[in-house]
C-alpha positions as CSV (number, residue, x, y, z in Angstrom):
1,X,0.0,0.0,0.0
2,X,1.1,3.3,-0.4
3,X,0.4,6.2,2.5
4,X,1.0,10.1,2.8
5,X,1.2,11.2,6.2
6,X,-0.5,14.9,6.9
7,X,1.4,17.6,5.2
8,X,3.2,15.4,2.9
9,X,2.2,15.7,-1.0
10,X,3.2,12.6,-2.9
11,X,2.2,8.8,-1.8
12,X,5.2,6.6,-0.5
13,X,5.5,2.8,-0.2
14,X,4.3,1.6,3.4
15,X,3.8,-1.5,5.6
16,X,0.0,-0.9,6.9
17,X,2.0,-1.5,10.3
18,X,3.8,2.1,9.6
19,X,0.5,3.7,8.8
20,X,-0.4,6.5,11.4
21,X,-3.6,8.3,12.2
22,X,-4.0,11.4,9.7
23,X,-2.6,9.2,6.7
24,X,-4.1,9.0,3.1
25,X,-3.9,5.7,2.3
26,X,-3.5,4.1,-1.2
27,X,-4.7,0.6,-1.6
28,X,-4.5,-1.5,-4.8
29,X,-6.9,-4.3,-5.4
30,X,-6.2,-7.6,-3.4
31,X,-4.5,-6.0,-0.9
32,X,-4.3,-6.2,2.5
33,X,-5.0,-3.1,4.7
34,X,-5.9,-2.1,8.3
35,X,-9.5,-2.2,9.1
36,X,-10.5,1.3,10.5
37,X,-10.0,3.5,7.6
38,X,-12.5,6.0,5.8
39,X,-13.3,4.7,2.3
40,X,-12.8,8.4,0.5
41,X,-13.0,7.4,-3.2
42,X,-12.4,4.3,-5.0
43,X,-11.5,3.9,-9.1
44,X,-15.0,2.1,-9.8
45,X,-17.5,4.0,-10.8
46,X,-20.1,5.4,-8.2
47,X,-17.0,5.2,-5.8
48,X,-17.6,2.0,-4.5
49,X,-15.5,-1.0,-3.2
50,X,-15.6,-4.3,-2.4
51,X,-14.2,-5.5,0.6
52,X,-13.4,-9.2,2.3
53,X,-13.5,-8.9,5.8
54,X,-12.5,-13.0,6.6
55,X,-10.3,-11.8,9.0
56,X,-12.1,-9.7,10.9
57,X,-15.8,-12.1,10.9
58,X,-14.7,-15.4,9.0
59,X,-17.0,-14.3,6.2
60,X,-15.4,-14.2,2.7
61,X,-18.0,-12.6,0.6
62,X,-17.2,-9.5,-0.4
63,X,-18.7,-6.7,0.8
64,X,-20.1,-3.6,-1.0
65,X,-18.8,0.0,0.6
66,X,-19.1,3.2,-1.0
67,X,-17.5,6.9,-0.4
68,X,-20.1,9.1,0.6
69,X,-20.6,11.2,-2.7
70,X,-19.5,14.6,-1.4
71,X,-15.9,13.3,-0.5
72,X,-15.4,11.3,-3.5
73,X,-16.0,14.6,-5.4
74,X,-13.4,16.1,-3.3
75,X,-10.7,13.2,-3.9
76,X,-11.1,12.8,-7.5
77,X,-7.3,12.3,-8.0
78,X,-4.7,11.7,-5.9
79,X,-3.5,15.0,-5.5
80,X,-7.4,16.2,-4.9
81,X,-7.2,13.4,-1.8
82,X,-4.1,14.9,-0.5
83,X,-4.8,18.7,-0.6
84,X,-8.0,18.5,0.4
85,X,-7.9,16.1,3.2
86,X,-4.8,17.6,4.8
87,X,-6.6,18.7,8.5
88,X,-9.8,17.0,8.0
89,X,-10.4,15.1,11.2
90,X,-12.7,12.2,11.9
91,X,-15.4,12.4,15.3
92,X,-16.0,8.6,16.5
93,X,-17.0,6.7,18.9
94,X,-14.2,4.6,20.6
95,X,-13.2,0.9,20.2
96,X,-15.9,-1.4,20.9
97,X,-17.1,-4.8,20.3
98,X,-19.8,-3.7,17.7
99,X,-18.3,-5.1,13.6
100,X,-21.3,-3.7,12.0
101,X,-22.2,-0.6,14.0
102,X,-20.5,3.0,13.3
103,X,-21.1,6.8,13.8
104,X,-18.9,9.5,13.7
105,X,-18.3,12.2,11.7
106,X,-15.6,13.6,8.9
107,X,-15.0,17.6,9.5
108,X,-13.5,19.0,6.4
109,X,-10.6,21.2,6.6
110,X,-13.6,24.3,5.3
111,X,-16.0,22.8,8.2
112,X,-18.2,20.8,6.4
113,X,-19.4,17.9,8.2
114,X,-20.1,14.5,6.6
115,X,-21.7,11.8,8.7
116,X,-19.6,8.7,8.2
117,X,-20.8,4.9,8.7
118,X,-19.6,1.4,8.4
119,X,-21.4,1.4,4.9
C-alpha cells in the first residue's frame, strides 16, 4: 500500500504497520489493509468497493462499501485526496465490540461535516 502522512504531498510505499492516524492511504486491489479506515474514493464507478472482511468475521464474501458522494468529489485524483484532506479530522466513537455498528463524523478542513458509517 502506499500512504501520505498529513502535510506530505506525494504517496510513499508503506507497511500498513507504519501507517499512522491522519494518513491517506493508497490501496491496490487484493491488498491487505488495516480495518478502520474512511473509504474516501475508490477507481470504480459510483465510488464504491468491495471488501473481504474474513479476518475480521470469517465471512469471505465480499462486501459492497461506497464513499459518501461529497468526499469522492473532493478526492477525484490523488492529489485532490491529498490537498483536500490535509486537516480533515474524523469524530468517533471509541473501540468497541460492535463489527457492524459505526457513527462519527468527517469535518472537512472548510468545516463541512459529513456523517460517516460502516457502509
Amino acid at each position: 500500500m502506499q500512504c501520505a502522512a498529513r502535510g506530505d504531498s506525494a504517496f510513499t510505499n508503506t507497511k500498513s504497520l507504519d501507517v499512522q492516524v491522519g494518513c491517506v492511504v493508497k490501496v491496490s486491489e487484493n491488498q491487505f489493509f488495516p480495518c478502520d479506515m474512511l473509504l474516501l474514493a475508490s477507481s470504480l464507478p459510483k465510488s464504491i468497493a468491495y471488501v473481504e472482511t474474513k479476518n475480521l468475521d470469517g465471512e469471505t464474501n465480499l462486501k459492497h462499501k461506497q464513499a459518501d458522494k461529497a468526499v469522492a468529489r473532493l478526492a477525484q485524483t490523488e492529489s485532490d485526496a491529498l490537498t483536500n484532506f490535509n486537516g480533515a479530522t474524523i469524530d468517533c466513537e471509541g473501540p468497541n465490540e460492535h463489527l457492524y455498528k459505526f457513527e462519527g463524523n468527517l469535518t472537512l478542513t472548510d468545516g463541512a461535516k459529513v456523517c460517516i458509517d460502516p457502509d
